[in-house]
Each structure stands twice: as structure tokens, then as C-alpha cells.
N, C-alpha and C positions, 0 to 999 in steps of 0.2 A: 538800667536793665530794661528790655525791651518786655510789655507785658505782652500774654499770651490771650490768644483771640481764642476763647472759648466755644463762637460759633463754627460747625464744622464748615466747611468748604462746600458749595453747590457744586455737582456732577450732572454732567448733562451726555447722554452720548448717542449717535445712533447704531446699532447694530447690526440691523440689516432695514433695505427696504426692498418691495417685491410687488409684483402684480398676482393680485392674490387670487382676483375673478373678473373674466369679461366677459362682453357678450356683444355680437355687432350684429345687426338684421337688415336687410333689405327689403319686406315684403311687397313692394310694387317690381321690381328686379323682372323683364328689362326692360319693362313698360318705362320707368319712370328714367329712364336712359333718353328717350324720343322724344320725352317733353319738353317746355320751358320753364329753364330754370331759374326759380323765384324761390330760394329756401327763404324758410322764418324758422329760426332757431330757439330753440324751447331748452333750457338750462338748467340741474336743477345738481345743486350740492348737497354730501349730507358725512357726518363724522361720527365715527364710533371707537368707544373705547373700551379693552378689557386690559385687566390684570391681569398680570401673567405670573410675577412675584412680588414682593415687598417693592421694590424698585424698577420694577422691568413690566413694562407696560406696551401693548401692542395697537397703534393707532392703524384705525382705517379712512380711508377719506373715498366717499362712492362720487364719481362724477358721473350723471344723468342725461345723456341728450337725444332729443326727438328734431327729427328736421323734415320740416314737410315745403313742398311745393308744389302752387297753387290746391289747395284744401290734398292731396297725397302725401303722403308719409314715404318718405326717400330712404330715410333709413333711421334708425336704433342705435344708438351705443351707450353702455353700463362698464366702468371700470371701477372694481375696489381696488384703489392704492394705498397698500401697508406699510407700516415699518417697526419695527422692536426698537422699542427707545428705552433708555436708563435712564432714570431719575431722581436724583437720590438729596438726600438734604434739605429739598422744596419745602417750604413751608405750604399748607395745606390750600391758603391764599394764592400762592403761586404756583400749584399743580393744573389749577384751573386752566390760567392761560398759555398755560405751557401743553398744555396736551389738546386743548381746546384751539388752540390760534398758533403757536408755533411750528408742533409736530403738522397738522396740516398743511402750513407752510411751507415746509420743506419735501411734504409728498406732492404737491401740487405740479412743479413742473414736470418729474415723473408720470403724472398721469396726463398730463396737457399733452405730452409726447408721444403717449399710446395713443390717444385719442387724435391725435393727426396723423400716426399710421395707418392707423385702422379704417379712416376716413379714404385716405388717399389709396390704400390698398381694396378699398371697395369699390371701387371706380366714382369717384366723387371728389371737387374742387377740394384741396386743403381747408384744412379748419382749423384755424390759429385759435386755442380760446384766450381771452385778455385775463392778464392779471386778476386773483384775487386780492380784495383788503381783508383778510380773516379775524385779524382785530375788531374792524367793524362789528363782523358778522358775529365773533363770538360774543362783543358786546350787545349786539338785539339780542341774541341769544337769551343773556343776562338780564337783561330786562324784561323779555319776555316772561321770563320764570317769575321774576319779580311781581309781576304784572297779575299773572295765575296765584302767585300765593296769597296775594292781596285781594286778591277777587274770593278766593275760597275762604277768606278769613273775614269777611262783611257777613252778617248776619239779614239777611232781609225779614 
């Protein structure tokens, strides 16, 4: 007789993902057209998370970029990319990197996407941005916290 596996079954799903808010700016526009072009690329990531019910949870992932050339600012671009993900069964252990490093994961190249429309529809060279490690990142993350709670817990 085959025994029964009393742990329930991990559920993972995604329900939707969306571009929830952008924003693209030019403010040298058409100065910065005549110039030469020498972008430096300023990059900056950032991930938020709300409940939405017991199991259903709404990840955001904000990609940040500033491009200047020569000491001018070429342009602006801000995308939050969402998605409503289900998550059910996780142990509390494993909500972490799953909402923190997976769910980003998989918004990522949706927003890598906007973010080279948005480029190229502004009259500006394509902007491929390179893979994320998110695991990495969620891990400094981790340790960064780590790092603050152990600082707040020394007594000088």
C-alpha cells in the first residue's frame, strides 16, 4: 500500500504581468541630438512586494536608468514591471526567494523590452540591458539585513 504524502503540493502560478508605470524624459532634446555620442549608463534596480490575498501576491520590479553624454543627460527611463503571482504551500523559508529572486526573474525581460522601445522610439541607439543574477542580488540583500540587525543588536 502506497503511503500518502501528507505535505500539500507547491503551487506556483503567474496570473498576469503588466507594465504598471513608466516614464521616459529627454530634457536636453534636440540639443543633445548634435552632440557626441559618449553615453555612461547609470543603472539602478529595485523590487516591491504587496499582498494582495492569502496566496496571491503582487510583485513589482522598478528598472531605473539615467544616460548621460559627455557630463548631459540624454534621457530618463523608469518602468515598474508587475505581475500577480500565486503562491500557495511555500513554506515561509521559501516565499522569500521566490518573490524576492524568481518572481523578478521572470518580469525582467518584460521590462528589458520596454526599456529598448522606449529608448529606440526616442530617437536614441538601442539599449540591450544584460541579464540579471537576482539570486545574487536577493542574497546581498540577505545579508545586508543580516548585517543591520547585527549592527542594531551590539550595544556600544
Amino acid at each position: 500500500m502506497a503511503e500518502e504524502n501528507s505535505t500539500p503540493e507547491k503551487q506556483f502560478s503567474i496570473q498576469k504581468v503588466y507594465t504598471k508605470d513608466l516614464s521616459f524624459e529627454t530634457p536636453n532634446a534636440p540639443k543633445i541630438f548634435r552632440e557626441k555620442w559618449e553615453p555612461v549608463v547609470d543603472f539602478n534596480l529595485g523590487t516591491h512586494v504587496d499582498k494582495l490575498e492569502e496566496t496571491v501576491f503582487e510583485v513589482t520590479l522598478t528598472v531605473t536608468i539615467t544616460v548621460k553624454s559627455v557630463d548631459t543627460t540624454a534621457y530618463l527611463v523608469e518602468v515598474n514591471q508587475a505581475g500577480i503571482f500565486t503562491l500557495d504551500n511555500f513554506t515561509e523559508q521559501e516565499m522569500g526567494p521566490m518573490l524576492g529572486s524568481f518572481c523578478p526573474n521572470i518580469l525582467f525581460p518584460y521590462a528589458r523590452e520596454v526599456v529598448s522601445d522606449l529608448v529606440a522610439k526616442g530617437g536614441f541607439p538601442q539599449l540591450l540591458l544584460a541579464p540579471v543574477n537576482f539570486d545574487a542580488l536577493y542574497g546581498q540583500h540577505l545579508q545586508q539585513a543580516q548585517q543591520q540587525t547585527a549592527g542594531s543588536n551590539t550595544i556600544n
